[in-house]
C-alpha positions as CSV (number, residue, x, y, z in Angstrom):
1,X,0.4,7.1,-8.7
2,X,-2.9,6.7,-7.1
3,X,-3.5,3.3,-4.8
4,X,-6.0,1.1,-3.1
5,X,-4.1,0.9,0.0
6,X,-6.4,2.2,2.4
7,X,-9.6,0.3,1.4
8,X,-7.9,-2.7,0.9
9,X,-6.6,-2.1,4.8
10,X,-10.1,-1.4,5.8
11,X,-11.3,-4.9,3.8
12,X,-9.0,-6.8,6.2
13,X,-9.9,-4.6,9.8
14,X,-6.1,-3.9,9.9
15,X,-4.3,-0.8,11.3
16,X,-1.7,1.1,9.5
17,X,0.8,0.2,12.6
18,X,-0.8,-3.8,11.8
19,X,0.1,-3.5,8.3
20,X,3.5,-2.0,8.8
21,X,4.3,-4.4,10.7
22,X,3.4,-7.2,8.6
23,X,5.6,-6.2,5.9
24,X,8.4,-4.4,7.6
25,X,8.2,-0.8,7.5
26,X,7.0,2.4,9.4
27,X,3.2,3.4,10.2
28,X,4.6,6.6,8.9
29,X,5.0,4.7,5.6
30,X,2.2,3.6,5.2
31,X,0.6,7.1,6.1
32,X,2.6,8.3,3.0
33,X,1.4,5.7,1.0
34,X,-2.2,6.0,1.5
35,X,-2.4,9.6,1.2
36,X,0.3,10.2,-2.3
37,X,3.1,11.2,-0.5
38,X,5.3,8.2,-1.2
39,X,5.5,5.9,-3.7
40,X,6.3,2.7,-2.9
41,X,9.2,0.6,-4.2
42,X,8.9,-2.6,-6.4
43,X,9.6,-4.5,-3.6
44,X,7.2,-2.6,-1.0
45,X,4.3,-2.5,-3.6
46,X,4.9,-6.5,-4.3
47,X,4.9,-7.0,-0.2
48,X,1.5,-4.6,0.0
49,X,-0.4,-6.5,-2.8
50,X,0.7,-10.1,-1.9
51,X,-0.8,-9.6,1.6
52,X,-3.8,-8.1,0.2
53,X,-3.9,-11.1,-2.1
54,X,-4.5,-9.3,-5.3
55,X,-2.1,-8.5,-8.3
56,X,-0.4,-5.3,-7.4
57,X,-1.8,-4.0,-10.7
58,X,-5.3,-4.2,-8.7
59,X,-3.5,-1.9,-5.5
60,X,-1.2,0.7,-7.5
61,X,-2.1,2.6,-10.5
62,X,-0.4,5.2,-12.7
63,X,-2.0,8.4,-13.4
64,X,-1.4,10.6,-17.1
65,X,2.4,11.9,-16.1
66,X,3.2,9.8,-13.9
């Protein structure tokens, strides 16, 4: 699953730590996330796109196998 995570982060000036904290988990997390280590949970990937303020379909994206 490819993401949006880090440019969306960049859009909004914030931090990985900044984001973390904003919706509860590690900078390591979101580390993972940025660079298709980790994918995220429902939950997680609802948190990440509401504070973006986009539909999550707009942040998270399968790829062919996924």
């Amino acid at each position: 699953m490819k993401n949006r995570v880090k440019e969306e982060r960049a859009r909004l000036n914030l931090q990985q730590q900044e984001l973390a904290e904003r919706i509860g988990v590690s900078r390591q997390t979101i580390h993972s996330i940025e660079n298709n280590r980790y994918v995220p949970s429902t939950v997680l990937a609802l948190k990440i796109a509401a504070l973006f303020q986009k539909p999550v379909e707009e942040i998270f994206e399968l790829e062919e196998g996924d």
